[in-house]
C-alpha positions in Angstrom: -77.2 -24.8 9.1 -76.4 -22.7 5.8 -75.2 -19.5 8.7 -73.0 -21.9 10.2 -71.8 -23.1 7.1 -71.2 -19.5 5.8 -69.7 -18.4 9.0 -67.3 -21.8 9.0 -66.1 -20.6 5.5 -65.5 -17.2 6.5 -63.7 -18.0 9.6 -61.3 -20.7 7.3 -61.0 -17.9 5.0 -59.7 -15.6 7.4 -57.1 -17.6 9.2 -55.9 -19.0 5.6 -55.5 -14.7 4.9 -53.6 -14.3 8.2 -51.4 -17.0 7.8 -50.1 -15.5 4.6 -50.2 -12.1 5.8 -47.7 -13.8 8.8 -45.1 -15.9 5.9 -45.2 -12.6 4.1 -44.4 -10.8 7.3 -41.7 -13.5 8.2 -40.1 -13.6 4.8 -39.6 -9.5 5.2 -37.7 -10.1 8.6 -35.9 -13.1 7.8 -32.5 -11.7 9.3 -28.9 -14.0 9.2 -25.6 -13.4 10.2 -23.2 -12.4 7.5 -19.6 -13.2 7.5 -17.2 -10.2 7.6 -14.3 -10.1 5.3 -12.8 -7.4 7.6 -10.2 -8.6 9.8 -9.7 -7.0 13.5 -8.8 -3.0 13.8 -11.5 -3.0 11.2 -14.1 0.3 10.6 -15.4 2.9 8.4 -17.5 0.0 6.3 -19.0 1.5 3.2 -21.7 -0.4 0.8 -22.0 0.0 -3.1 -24.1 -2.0 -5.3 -23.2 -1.5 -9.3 -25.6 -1.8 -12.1 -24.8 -5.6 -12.7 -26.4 -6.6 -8.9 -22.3 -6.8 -7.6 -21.9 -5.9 -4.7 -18.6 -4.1 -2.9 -17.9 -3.8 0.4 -15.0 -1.1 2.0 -13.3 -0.5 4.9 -10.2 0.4 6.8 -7.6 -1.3 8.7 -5.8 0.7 11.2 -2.5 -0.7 12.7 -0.7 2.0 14.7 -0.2 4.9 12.6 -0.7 2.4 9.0 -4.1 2.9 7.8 -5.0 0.6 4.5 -8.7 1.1 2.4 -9.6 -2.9 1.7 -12.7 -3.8 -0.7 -14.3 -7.3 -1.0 -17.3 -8.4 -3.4 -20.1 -10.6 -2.3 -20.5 -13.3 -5.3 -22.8 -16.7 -4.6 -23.2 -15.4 -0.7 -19.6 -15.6 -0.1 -16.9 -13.0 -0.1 -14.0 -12.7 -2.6 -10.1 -12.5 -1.0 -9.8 -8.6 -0.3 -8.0 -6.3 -2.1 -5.7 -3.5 -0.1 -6.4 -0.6 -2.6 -3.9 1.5 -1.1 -2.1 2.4 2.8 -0.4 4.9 4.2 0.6 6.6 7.5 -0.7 10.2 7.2 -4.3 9.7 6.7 -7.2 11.2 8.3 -9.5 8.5 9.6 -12.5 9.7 10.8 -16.1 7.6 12.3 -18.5 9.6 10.2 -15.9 10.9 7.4 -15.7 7.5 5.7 -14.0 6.1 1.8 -16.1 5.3 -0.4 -15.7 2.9 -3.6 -18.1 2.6 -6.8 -18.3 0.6 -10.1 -19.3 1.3 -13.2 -20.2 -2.5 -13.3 -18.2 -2.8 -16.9 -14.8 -3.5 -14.8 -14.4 0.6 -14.1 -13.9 1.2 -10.7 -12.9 4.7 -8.4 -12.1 5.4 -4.9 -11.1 7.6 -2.4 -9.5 8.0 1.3 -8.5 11.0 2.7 -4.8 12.0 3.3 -3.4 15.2 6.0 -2.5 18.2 3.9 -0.8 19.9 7.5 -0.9 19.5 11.0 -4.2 20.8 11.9 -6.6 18.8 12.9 -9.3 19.4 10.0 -6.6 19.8 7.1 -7.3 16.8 4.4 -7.4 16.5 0.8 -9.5 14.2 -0.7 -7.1 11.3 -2.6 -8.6 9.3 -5.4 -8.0 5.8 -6.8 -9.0 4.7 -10.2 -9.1 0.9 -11.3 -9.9 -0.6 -15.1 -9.5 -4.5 -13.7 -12.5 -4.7 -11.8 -10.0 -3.9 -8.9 -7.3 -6.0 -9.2 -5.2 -3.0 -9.3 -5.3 0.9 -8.5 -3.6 4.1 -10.4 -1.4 6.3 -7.9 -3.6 8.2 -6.1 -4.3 11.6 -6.9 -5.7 15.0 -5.3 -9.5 15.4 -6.2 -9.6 19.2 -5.4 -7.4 21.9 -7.1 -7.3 24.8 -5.0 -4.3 23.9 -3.1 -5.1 25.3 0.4 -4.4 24.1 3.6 -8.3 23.2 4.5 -11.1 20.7 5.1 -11.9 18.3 1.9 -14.3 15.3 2.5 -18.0 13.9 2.8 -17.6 12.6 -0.9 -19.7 10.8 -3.0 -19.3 8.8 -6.2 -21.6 7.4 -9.0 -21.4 6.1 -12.2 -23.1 8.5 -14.4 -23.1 7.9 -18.8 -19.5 6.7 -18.9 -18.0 8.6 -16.3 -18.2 9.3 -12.5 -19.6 12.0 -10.6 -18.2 12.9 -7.2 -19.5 15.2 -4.9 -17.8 16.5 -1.7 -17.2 19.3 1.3 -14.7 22.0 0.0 -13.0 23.9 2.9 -11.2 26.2 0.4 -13.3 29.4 1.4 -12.8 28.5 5.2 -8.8 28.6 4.7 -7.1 31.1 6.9 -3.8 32.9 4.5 -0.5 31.9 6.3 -2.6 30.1 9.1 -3.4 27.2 9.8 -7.0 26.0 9.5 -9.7 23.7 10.1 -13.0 23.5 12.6 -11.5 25.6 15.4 -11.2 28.7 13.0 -12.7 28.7 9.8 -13.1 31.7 8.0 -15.6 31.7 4.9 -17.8 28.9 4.2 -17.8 26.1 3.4 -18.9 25.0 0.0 -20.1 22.1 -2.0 -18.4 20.7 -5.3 -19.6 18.2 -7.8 -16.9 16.8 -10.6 -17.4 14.5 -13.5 -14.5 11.9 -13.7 -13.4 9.7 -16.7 -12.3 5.5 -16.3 -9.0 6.9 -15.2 -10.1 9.3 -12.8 -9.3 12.1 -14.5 -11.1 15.1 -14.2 -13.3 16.4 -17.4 -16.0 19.2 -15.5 -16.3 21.0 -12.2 -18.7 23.1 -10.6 -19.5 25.0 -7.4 -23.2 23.7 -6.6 -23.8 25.8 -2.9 -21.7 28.5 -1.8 -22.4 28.2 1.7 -23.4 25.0 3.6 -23.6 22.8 6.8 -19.6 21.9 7.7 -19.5 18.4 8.4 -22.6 16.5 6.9 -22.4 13.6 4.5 -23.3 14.3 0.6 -25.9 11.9 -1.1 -26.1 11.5 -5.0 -29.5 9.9 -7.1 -29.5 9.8 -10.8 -32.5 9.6 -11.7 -33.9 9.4 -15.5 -34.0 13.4 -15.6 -30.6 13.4 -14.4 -28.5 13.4 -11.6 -29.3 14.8 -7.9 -27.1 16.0 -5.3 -28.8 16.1 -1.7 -27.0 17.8 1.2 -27.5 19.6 4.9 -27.6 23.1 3.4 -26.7 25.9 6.4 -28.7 29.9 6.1 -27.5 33.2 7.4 -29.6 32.6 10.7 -28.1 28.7 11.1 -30.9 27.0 10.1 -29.6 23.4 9.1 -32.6 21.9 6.6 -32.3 19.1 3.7 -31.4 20.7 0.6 -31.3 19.7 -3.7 -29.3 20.3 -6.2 -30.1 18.8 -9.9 -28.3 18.4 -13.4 -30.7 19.4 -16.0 -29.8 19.7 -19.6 -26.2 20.0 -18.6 -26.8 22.6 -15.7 -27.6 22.7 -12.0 -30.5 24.2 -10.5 -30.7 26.6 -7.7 -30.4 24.6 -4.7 -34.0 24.2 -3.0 -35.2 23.4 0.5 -36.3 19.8 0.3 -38.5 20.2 3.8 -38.8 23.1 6.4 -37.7 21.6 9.4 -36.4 25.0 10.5 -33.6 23.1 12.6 -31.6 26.2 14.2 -28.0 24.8 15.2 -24.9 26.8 15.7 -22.7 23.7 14.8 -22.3 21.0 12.6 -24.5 18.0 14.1 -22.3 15.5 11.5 -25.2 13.4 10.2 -26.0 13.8 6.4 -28.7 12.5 4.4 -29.0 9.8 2.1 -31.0 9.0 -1.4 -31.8 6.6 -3.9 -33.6 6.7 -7.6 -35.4 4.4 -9.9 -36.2 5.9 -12.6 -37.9 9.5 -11.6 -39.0 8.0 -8.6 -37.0 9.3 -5.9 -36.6 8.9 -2.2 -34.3 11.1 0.3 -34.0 10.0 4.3 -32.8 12.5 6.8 -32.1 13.4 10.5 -33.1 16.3 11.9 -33.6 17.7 16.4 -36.1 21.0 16.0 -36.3 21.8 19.9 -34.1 18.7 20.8 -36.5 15.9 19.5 -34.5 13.8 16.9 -36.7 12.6 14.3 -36.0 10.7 10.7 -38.4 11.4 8.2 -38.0 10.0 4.2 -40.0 12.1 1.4 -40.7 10.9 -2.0 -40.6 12.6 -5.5 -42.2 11.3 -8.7 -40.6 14.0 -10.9 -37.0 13.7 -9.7 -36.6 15.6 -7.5 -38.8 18.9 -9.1 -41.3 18.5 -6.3 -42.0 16.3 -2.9 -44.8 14.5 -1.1 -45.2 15.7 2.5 -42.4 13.6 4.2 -43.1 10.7 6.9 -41.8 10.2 10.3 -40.5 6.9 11.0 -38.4 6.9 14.1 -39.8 5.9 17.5 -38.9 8.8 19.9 -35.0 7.7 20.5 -33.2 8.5 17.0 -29.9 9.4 16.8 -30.1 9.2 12.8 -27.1 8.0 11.0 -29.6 6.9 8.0 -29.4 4.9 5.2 -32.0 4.1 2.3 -32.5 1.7 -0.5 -35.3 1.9 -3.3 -37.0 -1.1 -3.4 -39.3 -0.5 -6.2 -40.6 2.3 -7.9 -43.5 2.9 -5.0 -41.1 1.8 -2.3 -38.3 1.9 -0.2 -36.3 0.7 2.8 -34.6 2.9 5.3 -32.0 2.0 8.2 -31.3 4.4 11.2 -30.0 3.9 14.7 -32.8 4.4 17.4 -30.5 5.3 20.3 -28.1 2.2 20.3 -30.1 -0.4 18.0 -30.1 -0.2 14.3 -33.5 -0.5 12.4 -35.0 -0.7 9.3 -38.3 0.2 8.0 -40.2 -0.3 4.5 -42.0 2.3 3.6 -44.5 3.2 0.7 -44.6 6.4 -1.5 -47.9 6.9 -0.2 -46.9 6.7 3.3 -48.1 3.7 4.5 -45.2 2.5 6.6 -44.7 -1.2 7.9 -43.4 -2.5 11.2 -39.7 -1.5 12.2 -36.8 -4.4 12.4 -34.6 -4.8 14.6 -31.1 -5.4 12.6 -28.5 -4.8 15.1 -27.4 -3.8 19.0 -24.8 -1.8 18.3 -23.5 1.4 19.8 -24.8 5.8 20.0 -20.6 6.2 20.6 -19.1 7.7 17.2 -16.7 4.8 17.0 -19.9 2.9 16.2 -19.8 5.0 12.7 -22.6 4.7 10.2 -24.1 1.7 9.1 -24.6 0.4 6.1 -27.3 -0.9 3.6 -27.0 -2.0 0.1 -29.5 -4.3 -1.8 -28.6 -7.4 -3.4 -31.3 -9.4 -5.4 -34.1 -9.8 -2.5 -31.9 -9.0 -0.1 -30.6 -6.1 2.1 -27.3 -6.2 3.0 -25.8 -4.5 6.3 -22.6 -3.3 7.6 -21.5 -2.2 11.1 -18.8 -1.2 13.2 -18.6 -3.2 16.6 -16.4 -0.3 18.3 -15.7 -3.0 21.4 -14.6 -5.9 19.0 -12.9 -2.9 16.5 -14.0 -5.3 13.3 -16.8 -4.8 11.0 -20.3 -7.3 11.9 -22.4 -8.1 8.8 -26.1 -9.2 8.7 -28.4 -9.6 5.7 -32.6 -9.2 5.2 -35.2 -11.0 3.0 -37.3 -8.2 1.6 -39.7 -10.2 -0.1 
């Protein structure tokens, strides 16, 4: 009798621990519909979370040959009216080459879009936007880059760092051909990645050349974490080999750039899919794509130093990924990651240690590059997402209970 009492226990015990482990399981895939502040001819959505919880939303409109660069910020799960920051007709619009807008949280906001320098197809400067009204209004926009050639300019990121902002971004300058025109068909020279600090008004105070030669299309990432801020990139050898790469501020200068993995991916182009990072503290986590031998694969790595060193990165995919990452800290020992797994975007916690949990299913969306790169921002205990639907051509929203 006292066994079966034991065993009756146990057994009570046991369901009581599975039926917690399944609420806790629900509340981390508790997904809902978002509402879209985007109109139609919407794309190019872009997430930013400031230091106050705040969080902004981008995009452009395209009608025509007008393109306009909106923002909206979420407040009590509802969007606010958006804001046209600024339109024009000669910009370059581009799926993976997207604006992006940050706040310093204190009302100090920056963007940028990217405007035709000539008629090539890859000739852009990078234009950017400064407001001090929490983005009621925006400054005339100005050119980010001063070399003044006829080139490639984009891939740019912005953070709030101190009291300014630091942008990183693609610079084409070395690629420009002299009394040519220029772009991807042709380049000649490298090209190169920039980092600027900005003041409130957008003004430029510092500049710096952080890699003299890397990959020519790939999205920039920034991290500031408590030793200072990172830059992470697709860095590009003399034998095309296309690997992860960081750069880091310390005591006011930036280290030699450093191979974050050796995936050893040989490619003799561009494959357009950059990485992306996030910091608390020194606790750092970087997510990636990268197709050794034609498997795609996204791994995320973790650093407890900043960036000085890495654990030995995880896989997380599940045979199919195309990439187009994004990645959130969560807490210091965690993190989520979204990625697209052929046409259907996921997400994935996973722990510094390695211990990953199972993938969600966020979205069906599209592998065509009008699909772009989704989005993922965090909001409280929530994750919020951001797609384009390239048959509707307007933006689709969804959010996620993390804990």
């Amino acid at each position: 009798m006292q066994k079966l009492i034991i065993l009756f226990i146990v057994a009570i015990s046991f369901a009581a621990c599975n039926n917690e482990q399944k609420k806790e399981a629900a509340a981390t895939t508790a997904i809902t519909t978002l509402a879209s502040p985007a109109a139609d001819s919407c794309a190019e959505p872009y997430l930013f979370t400031d230091a106050k919880g705040i969080v902004h939303l981008s995009w452009v409109e395209k009608k025509g040959k007008t393109s306009t660069l909106f923002f909206s910020t979420l407040q009590n799960d509802a969007w606010s009216k958006p804001v046209a920051i600024n339109t024009g007709n000669n910009w370059f619009v581009n799926w993976a080459d997207y604006p992006v807008v940050s706040s310093d949280a204190n009302g100090n906001m920056l963007a940028h879009f990217l405007e035709k320098s000539d008629t090539a197809k890859f000739t852009y400067d990078v234009k950017l936007l400064a407001s001090n009204d929490t983005g009621n209004t925006w400054s005339t926009p100005t050119i980010l880059h001063d070399d003044g050639k006829k080139a490639e300019h984009g891939f740019v990121s912005i953070v709030p760092y101190n009291d300014q902002f630091l942008v990183s971004w693609l610079d084409g300058r070395k690629t420009a051909m002299e009394g040519e025109h220029s772009g991807h068909e042709g380049h000649h020279g490298e090209m190169t990645l920039r980092a600027a600090l900005l003041d409130k008004k957008g003004i430029k105070t510092k500049e710096w050349e952080l890699d003299g030669r890397i990959c020519d299309c790939c999205q920039t990432t920034i991290a500031v974490t408590a030793n200072g801020p990172v830059v992470v990139y697709r860095d590009r050898s003399d034998e095309e080999i296309r690997d992860m790469s960081i750069v880091r501020l310390v005591n006011g200068e930036w280290t030699t750039a450093k191979s974050i993995y050796a995936d050893e991916w040989k490619i003799a182009g561009c494959p357009v899919n950059g990485p992306r990072a996030d910091a608390l503290g020194n606790n750092l986590a970087i997510a990636w794509f990268s197709m050794k031998e034609n498997k795609g694969e996204v791994k995320v790595v973790f650093s407890t130093d900043g960036g000085a060193t890495f654990n030995q990165p995880v896989k997380v995919d599940e045979g199919k990924a195309i990439g187009r990452v994004d990645l959130v800290m969560l807490d210091e020992h965690s993190a989520m990651i979204s990625w697209m797994e052929g046409a259907t975007i996921k997400a994935m916690k996973i722990h510094a240690d390695g211990t990953k949990e199972q993938p969600v299913v966020i979205a069906e969306s599209s592998d065509a590059r009008s699909s772009g790169f989704p989005q993922m921002t965090k909001a409280g205990n929530k994750l919020i997402f951001a797609w384009t639907d390239s048959k509707a051509k307007t933006i689709k929203m969804a959010a996620l209970q993390w804990k």
